[in-house]
VOTORRO-698795 format. One record per residue (C-alpha): residue in three letters; x, y, z. Coordinates in steps of 0.1 Angstrom, whole numbers, padded with zeros to 4 digits, always signed. Example, Ala and Ser with C-alpha at 12.3 -4.5 7.8 and 13.67 -1.06 7.14 Angstrom:
<recs>
ALA+0123-0045+0078
SER+0137-0011+0071
</recs>
This chain:
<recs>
UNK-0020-0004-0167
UNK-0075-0086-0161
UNK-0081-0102-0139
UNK-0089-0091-0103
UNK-0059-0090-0080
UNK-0055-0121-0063
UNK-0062-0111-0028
UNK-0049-0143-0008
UNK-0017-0140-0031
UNK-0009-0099-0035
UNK-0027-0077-0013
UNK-0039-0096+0017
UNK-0005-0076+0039
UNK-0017-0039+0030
UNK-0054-0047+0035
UNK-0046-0065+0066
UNK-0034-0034+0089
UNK-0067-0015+0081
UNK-0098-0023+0101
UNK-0116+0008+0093
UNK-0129+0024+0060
UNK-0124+0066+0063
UNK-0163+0075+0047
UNK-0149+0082+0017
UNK-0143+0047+0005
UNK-0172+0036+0028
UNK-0191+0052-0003
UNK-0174+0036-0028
UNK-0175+0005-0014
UNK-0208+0006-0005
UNK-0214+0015-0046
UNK-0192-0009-0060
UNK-0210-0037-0041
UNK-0240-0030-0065
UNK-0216-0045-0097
UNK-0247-0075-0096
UNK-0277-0052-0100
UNK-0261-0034-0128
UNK-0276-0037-0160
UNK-0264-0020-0191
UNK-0295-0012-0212
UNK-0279-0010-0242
UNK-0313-0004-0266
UNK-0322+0028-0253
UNK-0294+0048-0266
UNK-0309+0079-0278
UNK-0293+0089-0317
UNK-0270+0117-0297
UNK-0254+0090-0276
UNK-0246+0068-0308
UNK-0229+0094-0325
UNK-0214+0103-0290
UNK-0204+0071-0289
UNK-0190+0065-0321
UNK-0171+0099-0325
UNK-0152+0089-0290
UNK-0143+0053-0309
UNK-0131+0077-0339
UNK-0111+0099-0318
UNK-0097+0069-0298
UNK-0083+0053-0332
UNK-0070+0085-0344
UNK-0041+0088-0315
UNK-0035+0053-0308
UNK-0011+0050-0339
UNK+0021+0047-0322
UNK+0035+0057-0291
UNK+0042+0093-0297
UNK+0007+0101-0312
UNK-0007+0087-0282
UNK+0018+0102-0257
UNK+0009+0139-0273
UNK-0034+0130-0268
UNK-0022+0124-0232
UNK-0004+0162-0238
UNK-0033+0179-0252
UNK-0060+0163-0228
UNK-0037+0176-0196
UNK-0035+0212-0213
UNK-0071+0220-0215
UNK-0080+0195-0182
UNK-0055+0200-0156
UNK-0076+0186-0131
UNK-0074+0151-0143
UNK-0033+0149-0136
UNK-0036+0114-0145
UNK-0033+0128-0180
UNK+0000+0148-0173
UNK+0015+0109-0154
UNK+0005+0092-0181
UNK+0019+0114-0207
UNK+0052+0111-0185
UNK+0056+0071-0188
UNK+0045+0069-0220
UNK+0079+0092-0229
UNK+0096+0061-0209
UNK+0081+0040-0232
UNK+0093+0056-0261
UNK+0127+0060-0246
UNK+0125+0021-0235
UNK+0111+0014-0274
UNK+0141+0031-0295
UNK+0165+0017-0265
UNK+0162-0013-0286
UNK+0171+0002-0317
UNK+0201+0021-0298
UNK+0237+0022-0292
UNK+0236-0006-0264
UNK+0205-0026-0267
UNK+0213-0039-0301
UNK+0248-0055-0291
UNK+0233-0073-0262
UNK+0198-0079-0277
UNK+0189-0106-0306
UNK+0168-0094-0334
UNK+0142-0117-0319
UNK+0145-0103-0284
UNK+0145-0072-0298
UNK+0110-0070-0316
UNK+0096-0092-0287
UNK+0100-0064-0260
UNK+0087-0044-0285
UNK+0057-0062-0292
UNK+0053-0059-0254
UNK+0057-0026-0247
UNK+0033-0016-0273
UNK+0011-0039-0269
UNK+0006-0024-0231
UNK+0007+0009-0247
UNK-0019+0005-0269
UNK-0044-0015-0247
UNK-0041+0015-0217
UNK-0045+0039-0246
UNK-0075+0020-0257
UNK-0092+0017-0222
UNK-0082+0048-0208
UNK-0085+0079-0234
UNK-0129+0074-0236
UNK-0133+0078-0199
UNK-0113+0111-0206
UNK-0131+0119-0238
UNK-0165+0113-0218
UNK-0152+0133-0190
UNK-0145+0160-0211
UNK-0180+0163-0230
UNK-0192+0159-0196
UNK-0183+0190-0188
UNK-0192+0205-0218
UNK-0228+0193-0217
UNK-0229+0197-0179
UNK-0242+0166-0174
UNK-0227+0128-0160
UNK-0225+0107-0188
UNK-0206+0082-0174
UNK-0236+0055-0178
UNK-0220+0053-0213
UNK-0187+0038-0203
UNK-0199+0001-0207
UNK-0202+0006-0242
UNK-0163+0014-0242
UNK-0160-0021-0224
UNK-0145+0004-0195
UNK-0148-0017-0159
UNK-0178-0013-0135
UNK-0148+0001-0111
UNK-0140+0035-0133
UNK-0181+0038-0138
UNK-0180+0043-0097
UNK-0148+0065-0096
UNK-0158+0091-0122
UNK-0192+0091-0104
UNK-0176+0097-0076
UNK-0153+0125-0091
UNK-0181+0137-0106
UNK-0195+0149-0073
UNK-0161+0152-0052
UNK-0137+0162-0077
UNK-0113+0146-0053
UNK-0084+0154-0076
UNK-0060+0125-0058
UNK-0086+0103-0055
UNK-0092+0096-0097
UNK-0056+0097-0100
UNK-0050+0070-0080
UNK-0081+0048-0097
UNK-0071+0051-0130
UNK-0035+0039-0121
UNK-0052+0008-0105
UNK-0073+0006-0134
UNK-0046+0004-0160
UNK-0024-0020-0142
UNK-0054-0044-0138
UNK-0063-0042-0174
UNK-0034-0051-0190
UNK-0029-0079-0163
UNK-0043-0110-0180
UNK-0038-0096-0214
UNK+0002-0083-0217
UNK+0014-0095-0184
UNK+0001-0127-0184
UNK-0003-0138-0215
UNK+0016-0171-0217
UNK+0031-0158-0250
UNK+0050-0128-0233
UNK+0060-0151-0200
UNK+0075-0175-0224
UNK+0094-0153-0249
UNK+0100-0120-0225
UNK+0093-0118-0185
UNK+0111-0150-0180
UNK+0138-0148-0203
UNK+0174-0145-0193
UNK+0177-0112-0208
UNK+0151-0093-0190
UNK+0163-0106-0160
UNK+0198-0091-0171
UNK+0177-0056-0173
UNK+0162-0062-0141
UNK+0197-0071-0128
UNK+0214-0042-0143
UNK+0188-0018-0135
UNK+0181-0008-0174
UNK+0145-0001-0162
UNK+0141+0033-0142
UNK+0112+0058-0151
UNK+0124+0095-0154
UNK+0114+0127-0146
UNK+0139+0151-0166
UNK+0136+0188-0158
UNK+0158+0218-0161
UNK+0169+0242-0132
UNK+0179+0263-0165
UNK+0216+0256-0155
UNK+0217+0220-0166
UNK+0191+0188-0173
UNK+0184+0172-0143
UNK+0164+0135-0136
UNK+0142+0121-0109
UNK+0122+0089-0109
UNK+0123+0060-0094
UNK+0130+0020-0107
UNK+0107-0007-0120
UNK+0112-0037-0098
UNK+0090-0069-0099
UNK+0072-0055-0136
UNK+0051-0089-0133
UNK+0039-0082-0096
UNK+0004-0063-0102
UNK+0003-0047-0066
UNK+0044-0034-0074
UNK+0028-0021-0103
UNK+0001-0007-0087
UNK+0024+0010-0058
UNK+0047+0021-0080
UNK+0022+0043-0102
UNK+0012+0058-0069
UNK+0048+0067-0062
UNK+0055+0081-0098
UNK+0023+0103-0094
UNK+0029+0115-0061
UNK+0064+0124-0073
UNK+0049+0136-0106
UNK+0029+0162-0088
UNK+0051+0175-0058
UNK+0057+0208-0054
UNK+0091+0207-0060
UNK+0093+0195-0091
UNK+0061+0199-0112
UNK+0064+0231-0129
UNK+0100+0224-0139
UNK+0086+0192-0152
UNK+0056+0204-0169
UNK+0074+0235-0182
UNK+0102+0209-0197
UNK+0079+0188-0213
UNK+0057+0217-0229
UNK+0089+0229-0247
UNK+0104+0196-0259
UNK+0079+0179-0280
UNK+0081+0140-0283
UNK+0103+0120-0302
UNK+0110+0091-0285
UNK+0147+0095-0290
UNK+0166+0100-0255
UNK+0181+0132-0272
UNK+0151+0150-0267
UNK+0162+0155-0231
UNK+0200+0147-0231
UNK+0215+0158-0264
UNK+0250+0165-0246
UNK+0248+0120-0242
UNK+0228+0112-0273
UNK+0220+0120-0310
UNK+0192+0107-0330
UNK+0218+0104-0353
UNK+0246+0069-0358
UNK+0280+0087-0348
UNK+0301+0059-0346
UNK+0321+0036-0376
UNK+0299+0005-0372
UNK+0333-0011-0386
UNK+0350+0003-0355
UNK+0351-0026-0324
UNK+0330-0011-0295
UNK+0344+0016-0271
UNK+0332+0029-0242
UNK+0317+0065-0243
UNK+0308+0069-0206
UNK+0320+0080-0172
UNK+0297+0091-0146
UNK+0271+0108-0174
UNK+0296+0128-0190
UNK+0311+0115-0224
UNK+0349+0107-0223
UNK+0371+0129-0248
UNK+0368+0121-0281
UNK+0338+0097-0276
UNK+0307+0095-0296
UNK+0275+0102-0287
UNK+0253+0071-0278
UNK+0227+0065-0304
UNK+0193+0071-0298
UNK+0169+0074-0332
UNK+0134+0087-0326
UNK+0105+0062-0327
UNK+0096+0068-0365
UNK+0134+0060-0374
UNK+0134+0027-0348
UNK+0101+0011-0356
UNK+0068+0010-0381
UNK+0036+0015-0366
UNK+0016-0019-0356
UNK-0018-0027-0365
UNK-0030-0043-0335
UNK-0057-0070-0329
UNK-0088-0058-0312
UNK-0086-0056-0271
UNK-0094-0089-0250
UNK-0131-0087-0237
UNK-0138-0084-0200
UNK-0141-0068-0170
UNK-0112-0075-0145
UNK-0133-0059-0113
UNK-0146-0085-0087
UNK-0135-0078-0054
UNK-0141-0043-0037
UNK-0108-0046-0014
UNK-0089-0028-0042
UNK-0101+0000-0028
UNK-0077-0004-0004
UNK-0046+0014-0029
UNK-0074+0044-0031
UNK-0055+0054+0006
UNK-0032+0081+0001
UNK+0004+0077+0013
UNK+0018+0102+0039
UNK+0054+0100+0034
UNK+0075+0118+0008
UNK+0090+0098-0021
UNK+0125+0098-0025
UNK+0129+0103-0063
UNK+0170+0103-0065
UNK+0178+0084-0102
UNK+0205+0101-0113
UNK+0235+0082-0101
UNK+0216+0050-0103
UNK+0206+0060-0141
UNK+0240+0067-0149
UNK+0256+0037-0134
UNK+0232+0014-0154
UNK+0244+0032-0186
UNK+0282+0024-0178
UNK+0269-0017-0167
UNK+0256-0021-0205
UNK+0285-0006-0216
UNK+0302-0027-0194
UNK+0283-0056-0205
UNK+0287-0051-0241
UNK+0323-0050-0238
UNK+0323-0086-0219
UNK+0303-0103-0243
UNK+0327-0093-0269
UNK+0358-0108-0248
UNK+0335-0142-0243
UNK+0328-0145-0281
UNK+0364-0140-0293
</recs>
């Protein structure tokens, strides 16, 4: 999910503690260093590569409607590509976002939200939607008629305005098909390019990341990632919490922890097997039906009552509301992505290193309590206003 990470600031305490490159990123370092001698020639495009080009633009536009039209490409792509798991991640946190996008439309959200607030975080989730969307689905369209015409074609990623860093890494997967390895450079790609343009856009640091009500989500802990699966018994989560969103290297570590979790043996083909049956709605009841509906249960001339203990509704409560994205919000026509390249520095290879330890991915409880705090919550700000 641009500008390049501010070394001296962000990174400067992992890249410290390693003195030696493993040959790997020797080679990638050692290509990435050539960003000054390359030169897109952009005139000799034979009439193939036009239409190549301009049927991957087409395709692009197609899914990037809305959230769920993209988060299905990412579907689709995974299906017939499997190697590229980046797919299968991104299809994963783009549920989230669609679960964090209809949040606002929802049973809790709205009582603690302003309209205002409410189509701000919107805008701001979509926006970084869209623009990953944008960036990210032509490297995988080019990948794939890559392998079709067996044949690298990745020399035709500047005319996507892709960075000079994924024109090294799909080289390099080309050749390696070091599975990890592209994975991992796509996450840092993503959180990179939407850096300047969501994250710090002075419009969204005014109106969002510093206002008082994100850091009431950030407080209450309304922002975990999840995993659901079935053990065929009962629904259950994993995932893990979005701390410091504005922090590029968080973002950056975190998107290595969500993939390694993603993809452990453990969990993946309850996962995958989950999210193969249950299309995407965007509406929470698409893995929790027994705690929401897609459908207003409760009197909205009734005073607010809590539905919640410990995950399970209490007797004669209503489902929480959660509509599907179609029902919460129209789709956006969005203005065309900010030029640029946000690659400058080849430390960031640095995040390419793969982390031994296992990730803890317990959310459950945590995700539950959080629930009962904004129910909580709501229930306070209605004693204040009487």
């Amino acid at each position: 999910m641009s500008t390049v990470i501010n070394i001296k600031k962000g990174g400067s305490q992992i890249f410290d503690q390693f003195k030696r490159l493993p040959t790997e990123l020797k080679t990638i370092k050692k290509e990435l260093q050539k960003k000054e001698q390359a030169v897109t020639d952009l005139d000799n495009l034979s009439d193939h590569e036009v239409e190549l080009i301009k049927a991957i633009k087409e395709q692009t536009r197609k899914y990037n409607i809305n959230n769920v039209t993209r988060t299905q490409a990412y579907m689709d792509f995974f299906k017939k590509h499997p190697d590229i798991e980046w797919a299968f991640l991104a299809h994963m946190v783009a549920r989230n976002a669609g679960w964090n996008m209809t949040d606002l439309k929802g049973s809790l959200l709205t009582r603690l939200m302003t309209q205002e607030q409410q189509e701000y975080f919107f805008a701001f989730l979509e926006r970084s939607n869209w623009l990953i969307f944008h960036d990210a689905f032509p490297q995988l369209l080019l990948y794939e008629e890559s392998i079709r015409k067996k044949k690298n074609l990745f020399y035709l990623l500047p005319q996507f305005g892709v960075s000079f860093f994924m024109k090294v890494m799909w080289d390099y997967y080309y050749q390696t098909k070091d599975k990890n390895m592209i994975s991992v450079a796509l996450i840092i790609n993503e959180q990179n390019y939407i850096e300047d343009r969501v994250i710090q856009n002075k419009d969204y640091q005014a109106n969002l990341l510093e206002s008082l009500e994100f850091k009431i989500q950030e407080l209450l802990q309304l922002n975990q990632i999840l995993f659901p699966f079935s053990d065929r018994k009962q629904v259950k989560l994993i995932g893990q919490s979005v701390h410091q969103f504005a922090s590029l290297k968080d973002r950056i570590l975190l998107g290595k922890r969500l993939y390694q979790l993603l993809f452990d043996d453990e969990f993946f083909d309850a996962i995958y097997e989950m999210a193969l049956q249950q299309r995407h709605t965007g509406s929470r009841k698409d893995y929790w039906p027994n705690i929401f509906n897609n459908i207003n249960e409760a009197n909205p001339d009734q005073p607010f009552q809590e539905s919640l203990k410990e995950c399970q509704l209490k007797p004669g409560a209503n489902r929480l509301y959660s509509p599907t994205l179609e029902q919460a919000w129209r789709n956006v026509e969005q203005k065309p992505a900010e030029q640029g390249d946000w690659y400058s520095d080849w430390k960031v290879i640095h995040y390419l290193r793969k982390d031994p330890s296992k990730i803890n991915g317990a959310i459950y409880g945590e995700y539950c309590e959080s629930l009962e705090k904004m129910e909580l919550a709501i229930l306070a700000k209605g004693t204040m206003s009487k």
